[in-house]
LODRENLO-212600 format. One record per residue (C-alpha): residue number from 1; x, y, z. Coordinates in pm, 1 decimal. Last residue first. Example, Ala and Ser with C-alpha at 12.3 -4.5 7.8 and 13.67 -1.06 7.14 Angstrom:
# residues 2
<r i="2" px="1367.0" py="-106.0" pz="714.0"/>
<r i="1" px="1230.0" py="-450.0" pz="780.0"/>
# end
This chain:
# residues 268
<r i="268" px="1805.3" py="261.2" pz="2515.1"/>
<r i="267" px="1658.5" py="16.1" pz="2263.6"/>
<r i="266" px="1608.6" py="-289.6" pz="2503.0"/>
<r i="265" px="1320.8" py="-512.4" pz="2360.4"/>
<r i="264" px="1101.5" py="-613.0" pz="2556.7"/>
<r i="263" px="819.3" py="-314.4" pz="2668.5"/>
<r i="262" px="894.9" py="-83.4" pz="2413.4"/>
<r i="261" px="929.2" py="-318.8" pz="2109.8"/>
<r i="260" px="586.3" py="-483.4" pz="2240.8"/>
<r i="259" px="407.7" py="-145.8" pz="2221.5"/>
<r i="258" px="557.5" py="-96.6" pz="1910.5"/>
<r i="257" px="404.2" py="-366.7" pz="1764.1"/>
<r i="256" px="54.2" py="-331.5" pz="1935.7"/>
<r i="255" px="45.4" py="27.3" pz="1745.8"/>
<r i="254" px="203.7" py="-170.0" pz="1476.0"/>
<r i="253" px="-137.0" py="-381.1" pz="1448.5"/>
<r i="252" px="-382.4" py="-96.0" pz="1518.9"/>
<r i="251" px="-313.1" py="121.5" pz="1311.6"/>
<r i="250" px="-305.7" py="-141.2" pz="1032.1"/>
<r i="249" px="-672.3" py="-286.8" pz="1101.2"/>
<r i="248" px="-866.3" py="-34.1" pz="948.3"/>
<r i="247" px="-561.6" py="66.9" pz="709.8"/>
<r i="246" px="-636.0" py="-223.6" pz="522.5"/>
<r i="245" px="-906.4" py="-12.8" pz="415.8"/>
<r i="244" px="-715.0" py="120.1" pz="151.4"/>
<r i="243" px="-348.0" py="212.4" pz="199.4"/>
<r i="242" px="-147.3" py="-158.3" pz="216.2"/>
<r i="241" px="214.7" py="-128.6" pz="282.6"/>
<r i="240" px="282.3" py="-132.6" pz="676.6"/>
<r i="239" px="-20.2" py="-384.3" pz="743.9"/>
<r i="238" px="35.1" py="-592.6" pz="428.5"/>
<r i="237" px="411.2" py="-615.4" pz="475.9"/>
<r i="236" px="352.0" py="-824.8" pz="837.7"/>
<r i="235" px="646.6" py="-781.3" pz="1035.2"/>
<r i="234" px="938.5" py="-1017.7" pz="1064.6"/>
<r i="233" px="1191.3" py="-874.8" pz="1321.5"/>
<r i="232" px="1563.7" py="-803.9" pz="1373.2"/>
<r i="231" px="1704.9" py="-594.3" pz="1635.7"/>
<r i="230" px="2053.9" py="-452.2" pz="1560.6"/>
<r i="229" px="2394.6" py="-479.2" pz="1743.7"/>
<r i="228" px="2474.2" py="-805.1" pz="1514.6"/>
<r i="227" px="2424.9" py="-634.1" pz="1169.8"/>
<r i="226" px="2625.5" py="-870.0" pz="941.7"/>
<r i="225" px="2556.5" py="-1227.0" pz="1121.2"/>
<r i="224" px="2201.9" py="-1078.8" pz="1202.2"/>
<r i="223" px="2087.2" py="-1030.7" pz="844.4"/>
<r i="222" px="2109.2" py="-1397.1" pz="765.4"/>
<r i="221" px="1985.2" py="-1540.1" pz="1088.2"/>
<r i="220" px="1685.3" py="-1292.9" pz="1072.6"/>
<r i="219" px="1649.0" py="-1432.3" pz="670.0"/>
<r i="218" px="1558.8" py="-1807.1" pz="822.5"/>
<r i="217" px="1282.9" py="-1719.1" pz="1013.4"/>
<r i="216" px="1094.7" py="-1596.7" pz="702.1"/>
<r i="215" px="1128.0" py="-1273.2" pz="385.1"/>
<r i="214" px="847.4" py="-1333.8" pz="134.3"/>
<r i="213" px="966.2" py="-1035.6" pz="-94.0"/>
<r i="212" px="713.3" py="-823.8" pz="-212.0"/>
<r i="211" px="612.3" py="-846.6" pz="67.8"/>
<r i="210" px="635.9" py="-1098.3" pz="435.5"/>
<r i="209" px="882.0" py="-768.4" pz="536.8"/>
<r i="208" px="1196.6" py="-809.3" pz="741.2"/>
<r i="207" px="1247.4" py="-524.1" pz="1016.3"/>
<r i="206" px="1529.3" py="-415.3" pz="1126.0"/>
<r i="205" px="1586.9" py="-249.4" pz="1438.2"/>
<r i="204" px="1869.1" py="-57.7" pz="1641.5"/>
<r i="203" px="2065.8" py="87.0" pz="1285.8"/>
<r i="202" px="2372.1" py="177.5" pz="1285.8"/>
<r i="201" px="2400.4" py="336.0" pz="936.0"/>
<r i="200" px="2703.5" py="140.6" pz="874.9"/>
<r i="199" px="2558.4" py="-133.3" pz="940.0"/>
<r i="198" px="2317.2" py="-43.0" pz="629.3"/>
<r i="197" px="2643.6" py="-24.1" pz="426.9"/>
<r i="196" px="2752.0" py="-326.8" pz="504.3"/>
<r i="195" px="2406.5" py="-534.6" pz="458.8"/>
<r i="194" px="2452.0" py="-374.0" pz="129.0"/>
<r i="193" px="2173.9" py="-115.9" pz="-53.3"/>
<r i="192" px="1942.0" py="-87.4" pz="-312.9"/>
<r i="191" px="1728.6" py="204.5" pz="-271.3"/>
<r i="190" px="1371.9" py="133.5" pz="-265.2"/>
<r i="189" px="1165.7" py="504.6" pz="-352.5"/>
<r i="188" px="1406.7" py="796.9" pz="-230.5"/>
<r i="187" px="1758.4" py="803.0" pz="-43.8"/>
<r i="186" px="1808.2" py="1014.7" pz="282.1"/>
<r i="185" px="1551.0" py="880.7" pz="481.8"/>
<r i="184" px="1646.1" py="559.3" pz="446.4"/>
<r i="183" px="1781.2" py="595.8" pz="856.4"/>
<r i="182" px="1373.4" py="578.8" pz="875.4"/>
<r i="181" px="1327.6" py="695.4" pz="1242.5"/>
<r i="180" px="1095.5" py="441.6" pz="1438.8"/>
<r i="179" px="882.6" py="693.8" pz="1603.0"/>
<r i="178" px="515.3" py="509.5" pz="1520.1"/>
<r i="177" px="410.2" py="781.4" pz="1259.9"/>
<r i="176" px="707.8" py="777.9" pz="1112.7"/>
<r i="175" px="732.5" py="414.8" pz="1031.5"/>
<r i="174" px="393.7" py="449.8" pz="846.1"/>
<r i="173" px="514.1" py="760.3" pz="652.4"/>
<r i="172" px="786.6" py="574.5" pz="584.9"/>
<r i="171" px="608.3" py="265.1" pz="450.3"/>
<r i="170" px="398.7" py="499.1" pz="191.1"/>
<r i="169" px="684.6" py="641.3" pz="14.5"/>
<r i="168" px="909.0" py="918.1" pz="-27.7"/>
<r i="167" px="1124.8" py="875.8" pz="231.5"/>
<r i="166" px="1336.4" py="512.3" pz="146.3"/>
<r i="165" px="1170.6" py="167.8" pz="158.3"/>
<r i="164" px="1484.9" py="-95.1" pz="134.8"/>
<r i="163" px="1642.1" py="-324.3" pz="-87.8"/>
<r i="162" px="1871.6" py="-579.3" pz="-75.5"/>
<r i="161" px="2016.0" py="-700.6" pz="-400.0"/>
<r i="160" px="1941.3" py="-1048.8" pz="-373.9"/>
<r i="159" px="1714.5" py="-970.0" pz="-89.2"/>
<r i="158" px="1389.8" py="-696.9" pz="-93.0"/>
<r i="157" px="1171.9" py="-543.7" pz="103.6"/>
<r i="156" px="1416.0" py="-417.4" pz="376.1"/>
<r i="155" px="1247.7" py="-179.1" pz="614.8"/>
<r i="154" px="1532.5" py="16.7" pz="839.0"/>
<r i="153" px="1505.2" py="173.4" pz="1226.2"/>
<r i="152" px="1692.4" py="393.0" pz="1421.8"/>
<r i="151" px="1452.2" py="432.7" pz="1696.3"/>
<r i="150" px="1255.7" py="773.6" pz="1763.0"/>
<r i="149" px="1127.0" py="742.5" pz="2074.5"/>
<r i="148" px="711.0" py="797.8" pz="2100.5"/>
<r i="147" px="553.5" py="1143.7" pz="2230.9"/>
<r i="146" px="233.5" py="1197.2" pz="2035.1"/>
<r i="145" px="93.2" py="848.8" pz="2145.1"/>
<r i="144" px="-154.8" py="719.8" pz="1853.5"/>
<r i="143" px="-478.8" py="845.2" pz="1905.9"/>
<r i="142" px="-534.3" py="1027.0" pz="1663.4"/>
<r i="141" px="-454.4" py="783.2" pz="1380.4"/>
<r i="140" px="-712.6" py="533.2" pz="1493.3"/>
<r i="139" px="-948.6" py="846.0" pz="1454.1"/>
<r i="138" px="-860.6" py="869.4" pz="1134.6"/>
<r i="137" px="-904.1" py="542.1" pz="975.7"/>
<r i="136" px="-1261.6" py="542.5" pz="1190.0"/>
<r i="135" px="-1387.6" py="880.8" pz="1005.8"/>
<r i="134" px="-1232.3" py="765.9" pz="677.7"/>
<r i="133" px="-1437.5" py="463.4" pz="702.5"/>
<r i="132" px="-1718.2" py="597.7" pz="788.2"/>
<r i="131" px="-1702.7" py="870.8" pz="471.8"/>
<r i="130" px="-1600.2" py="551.8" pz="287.2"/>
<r i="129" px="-1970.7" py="434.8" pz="304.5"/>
<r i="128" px="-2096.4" py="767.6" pz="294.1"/>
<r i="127" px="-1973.4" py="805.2" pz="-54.2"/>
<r i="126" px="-1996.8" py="468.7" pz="-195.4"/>
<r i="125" px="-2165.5" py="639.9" pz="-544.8"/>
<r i="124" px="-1861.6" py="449.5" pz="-726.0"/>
<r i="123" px="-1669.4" py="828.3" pz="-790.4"/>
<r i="122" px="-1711.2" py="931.0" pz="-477.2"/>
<r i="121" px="-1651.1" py="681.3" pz="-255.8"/>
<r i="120" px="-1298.7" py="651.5" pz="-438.6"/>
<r i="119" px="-1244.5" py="961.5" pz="-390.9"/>
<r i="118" px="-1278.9" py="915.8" pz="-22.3"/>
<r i="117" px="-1039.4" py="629.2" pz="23.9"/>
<r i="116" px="-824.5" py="818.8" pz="-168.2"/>
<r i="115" px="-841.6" py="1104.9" pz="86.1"/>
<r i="114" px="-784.5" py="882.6" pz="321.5"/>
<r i="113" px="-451.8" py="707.0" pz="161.1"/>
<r i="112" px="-350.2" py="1105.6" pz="121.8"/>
<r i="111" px="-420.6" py="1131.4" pz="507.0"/>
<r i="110" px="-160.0" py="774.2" pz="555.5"/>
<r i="109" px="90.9" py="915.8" pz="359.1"/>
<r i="108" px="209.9" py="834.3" pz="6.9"/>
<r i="107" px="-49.0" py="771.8" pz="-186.6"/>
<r i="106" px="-94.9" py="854.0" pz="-584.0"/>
<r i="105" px="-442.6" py="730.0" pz="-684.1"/>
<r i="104" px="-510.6" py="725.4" pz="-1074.1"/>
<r i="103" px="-861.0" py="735.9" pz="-1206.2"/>
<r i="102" px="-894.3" py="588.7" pz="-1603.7"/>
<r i="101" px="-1185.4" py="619.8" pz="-1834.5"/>
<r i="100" px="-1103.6" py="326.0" pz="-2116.4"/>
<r i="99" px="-1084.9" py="290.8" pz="-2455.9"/>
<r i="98" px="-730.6" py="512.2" pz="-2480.7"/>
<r i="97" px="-698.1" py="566.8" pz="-2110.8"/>
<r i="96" px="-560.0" py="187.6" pz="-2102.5"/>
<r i="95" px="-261.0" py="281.8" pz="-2355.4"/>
<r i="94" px="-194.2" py="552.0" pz="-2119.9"/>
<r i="93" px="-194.6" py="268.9" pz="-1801.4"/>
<r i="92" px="38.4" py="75.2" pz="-1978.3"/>
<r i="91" px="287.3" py="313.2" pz="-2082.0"/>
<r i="90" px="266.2" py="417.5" pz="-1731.3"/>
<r i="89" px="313.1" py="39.7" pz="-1524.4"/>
<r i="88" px="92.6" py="58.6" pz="-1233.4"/>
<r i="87" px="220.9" py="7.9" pz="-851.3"/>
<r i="86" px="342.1" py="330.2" pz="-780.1"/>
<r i="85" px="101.3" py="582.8" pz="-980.3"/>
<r i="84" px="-214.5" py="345.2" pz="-873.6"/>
<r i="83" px="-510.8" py="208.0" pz="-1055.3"/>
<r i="82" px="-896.0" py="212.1" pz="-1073.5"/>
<r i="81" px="-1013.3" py="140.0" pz="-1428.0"/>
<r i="80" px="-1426.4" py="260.7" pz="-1500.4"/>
<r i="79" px="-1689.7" py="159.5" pz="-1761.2"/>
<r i="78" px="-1483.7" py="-104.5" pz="-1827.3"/>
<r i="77" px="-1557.4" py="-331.5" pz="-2131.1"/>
<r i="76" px="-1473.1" py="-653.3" pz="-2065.4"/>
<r i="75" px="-1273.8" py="-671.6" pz="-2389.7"/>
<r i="74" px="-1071.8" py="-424.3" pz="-2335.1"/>
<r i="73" px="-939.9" py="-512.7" pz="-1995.3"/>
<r i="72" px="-878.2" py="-901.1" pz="-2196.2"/>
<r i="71" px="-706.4" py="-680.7" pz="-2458.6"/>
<r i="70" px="-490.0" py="-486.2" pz="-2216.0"/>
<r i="69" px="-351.6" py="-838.2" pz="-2036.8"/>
<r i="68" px="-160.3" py="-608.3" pz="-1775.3"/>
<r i="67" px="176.2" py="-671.1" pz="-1653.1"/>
<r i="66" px="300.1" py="-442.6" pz="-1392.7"/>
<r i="65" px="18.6" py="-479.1" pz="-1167.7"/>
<r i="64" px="-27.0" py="-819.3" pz="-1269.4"/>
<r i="63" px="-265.2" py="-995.7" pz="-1548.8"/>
<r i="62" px="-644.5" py="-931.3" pz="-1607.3"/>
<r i="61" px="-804.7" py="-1194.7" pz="-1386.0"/>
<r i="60" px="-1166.8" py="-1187.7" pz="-1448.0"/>
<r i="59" px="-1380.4" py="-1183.1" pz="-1124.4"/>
<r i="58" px="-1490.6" py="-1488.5" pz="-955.8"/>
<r i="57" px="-1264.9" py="-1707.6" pz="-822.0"/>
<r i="56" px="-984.0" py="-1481.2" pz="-746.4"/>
<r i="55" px="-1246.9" py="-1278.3" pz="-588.9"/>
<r i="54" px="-1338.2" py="-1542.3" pz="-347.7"/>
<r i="53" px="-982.3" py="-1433.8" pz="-159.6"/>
<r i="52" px="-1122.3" py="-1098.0" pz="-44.8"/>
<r i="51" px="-852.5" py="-990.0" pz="-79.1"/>
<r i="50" px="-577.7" py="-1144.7" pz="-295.6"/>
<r i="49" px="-570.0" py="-909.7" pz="-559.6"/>
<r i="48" px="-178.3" py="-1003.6" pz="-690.7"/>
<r i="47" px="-370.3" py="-1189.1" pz="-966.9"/>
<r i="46" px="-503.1" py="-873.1" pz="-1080.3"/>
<r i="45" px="-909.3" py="-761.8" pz="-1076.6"/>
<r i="44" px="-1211.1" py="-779.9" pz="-1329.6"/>
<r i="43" px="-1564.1" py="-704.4" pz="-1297.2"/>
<r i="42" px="-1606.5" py="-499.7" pz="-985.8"/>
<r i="41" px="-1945.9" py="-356.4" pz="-975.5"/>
<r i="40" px="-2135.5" py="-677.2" pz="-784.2"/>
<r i="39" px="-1959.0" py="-720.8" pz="-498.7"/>
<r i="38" px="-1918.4" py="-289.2" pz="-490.8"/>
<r i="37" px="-1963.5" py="-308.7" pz="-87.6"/>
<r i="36" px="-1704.0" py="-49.0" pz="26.9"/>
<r i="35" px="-1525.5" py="-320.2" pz="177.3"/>
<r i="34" px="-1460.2" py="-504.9" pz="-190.9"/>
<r i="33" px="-1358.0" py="-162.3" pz="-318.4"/>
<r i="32" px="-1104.5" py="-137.3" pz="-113.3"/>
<r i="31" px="-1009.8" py="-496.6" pz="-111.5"/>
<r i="30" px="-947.4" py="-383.5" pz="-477.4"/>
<r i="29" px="-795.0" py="-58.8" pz="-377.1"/>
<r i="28" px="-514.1" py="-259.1" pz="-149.4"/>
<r i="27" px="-477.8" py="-522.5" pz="-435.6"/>
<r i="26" px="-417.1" py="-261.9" pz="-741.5"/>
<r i="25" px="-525.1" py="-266.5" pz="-1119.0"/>
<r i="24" px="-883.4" py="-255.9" pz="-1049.5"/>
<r i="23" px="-1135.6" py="-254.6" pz="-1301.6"/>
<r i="22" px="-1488.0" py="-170.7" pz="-1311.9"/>
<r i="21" px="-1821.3" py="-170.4" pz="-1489.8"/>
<r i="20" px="-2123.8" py="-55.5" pz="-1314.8"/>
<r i="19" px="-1969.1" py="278.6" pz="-1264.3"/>
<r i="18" px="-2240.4" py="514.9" pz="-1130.3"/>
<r i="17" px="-2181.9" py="764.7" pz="-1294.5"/>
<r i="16" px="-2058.4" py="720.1" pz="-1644.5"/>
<r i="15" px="-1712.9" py="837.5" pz="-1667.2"/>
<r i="14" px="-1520.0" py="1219.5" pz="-1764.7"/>
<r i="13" px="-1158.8" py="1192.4" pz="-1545.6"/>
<r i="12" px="-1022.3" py="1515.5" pz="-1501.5"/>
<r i="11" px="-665.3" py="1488.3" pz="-1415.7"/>
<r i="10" px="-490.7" py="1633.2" pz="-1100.6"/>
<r i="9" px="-245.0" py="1320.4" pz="-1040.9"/>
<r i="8" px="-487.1" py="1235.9" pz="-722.3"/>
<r i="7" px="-794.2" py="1206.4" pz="-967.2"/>
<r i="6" px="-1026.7" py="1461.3" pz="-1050.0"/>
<r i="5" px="-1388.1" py="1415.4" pz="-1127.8"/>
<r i="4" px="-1617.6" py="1418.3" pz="-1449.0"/>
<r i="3" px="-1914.5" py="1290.5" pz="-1443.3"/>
<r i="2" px="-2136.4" py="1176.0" pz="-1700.2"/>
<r i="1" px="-2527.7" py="1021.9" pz="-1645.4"/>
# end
């Protein structure tokens, strides 16, 4: 039977319902879909799709994010492609809608990352699955302290240039909800910027992501010898990046985060 629902760019999307066929261009939506309990749905994912790690094993791999292997999508015949404004190439994506039905998620807060979640449910018949997860997502929102210090903060994702997560995306929204004030605020997407210029910004913490970039131990050295008044941290990209059910465990982890900060680190 035919359906046709919107996705988050306001397109109809006409696909047979349920999906038994379907790709996902995007790691946070394939664990997604993983958690929703589509083992058996899910034919093909990215080599970036790294949970749940038996995947890699047993789904087709149909290139990156940015670099899809179109034929191989073709060829496994998708009743349904799952992919992502941000993450997903757009010349590749229309050339996908050609053979394929295609849903699009654009997320940039944590509610628009629940109503994605929801969607989502929809469209594979996993309604009431991510109704419950939605329901848990949000309630680990709620009861995050209203009445945290704002601290100066930057998120660097990138080194050689340096880049950073500026207001329009995902990351902010996570900063913001946990009072560490973007000082990115002012630029959009991942500005490039100098450790100079960011010290000029005067910022009290900076934290180092483990992605894109696999920043260690050895980049706090680094970033210290330019910014010496600042804070420097390595904080788990996943749990500040991911918007599917990651987000289960997220709240959680930079709730303990800032906890920490508060209680040992000396921002005032």
């Amino acid at each position: 039977m035919g359906r046709i629902v919107y996705d988050q760019l306001n397109r109809p999307v006409e696909f047979k319902f349920p999906p038994c066929r379907i790709i996902s261009l995007v790691p946070s939506q394939t664990e997604l879909l993983h958690d929703l309990g589509l083992e058996e749905e899910v034919l093909g994912i990215t080599r970036f799709c790294i949970h749940p790690i038996h995947w890699q094993e047993t789904k087709s791999i149909i290139g990156g994010t940015r670099k899809l292997n179109l034929e191989k999508i073709r060829a496994l015949n998708p009743e349904l492609v799952i992919g992502n404004k941000e993450e997903n190439d757009r010349i590749q994506v229309e050339m996908l809608m050609k053979f394929s039905p295609v849903w699009i998620s654009d997320v940039r807060t944590v509610e628009e990352a629940s109503q994605m979640i929801e969607k989502v449910g929809l469209i594979t018949g996993k309604f009431v699955e991510a109704a419950k997860m939605t329901s848990r997502i949000r309630a680990s929102v709620s009861s995050v302290p209203e009445k945290l210090t704002n601290i100066p903060s930057a998120y660097l994702i990138w080194r050689k240039p340096w880049m950073a997560a500026g207001r329009d995306t995902f990351i902010h929204n996570m900063m913001s909800l946990f009072g560490l004030q973007n000082i990115m605020d002012d630029q959009i997407r991942y500005p490039q910027i100098t450790l100079e210029a960011l010290k000029e910004k005067k910022p009290r913490l900076i934290l180092l992501s483990s992605e894109p970039y696999p920043f260690r131990e050895k980049h706090i050295n680094e970033v210290r010898r330019v910014l010496t008044d600042a804070e420097i941290v390595l904080v788990d990209g996943e749990m500040f990046s991911w918007y599917g059910s990651h987000l289960l465990h997220a709240i959680q982890y930079i709730q303990d985060l800032r906890s920490y900060w508060d209680k040992n680190i000396p921002f005032t």
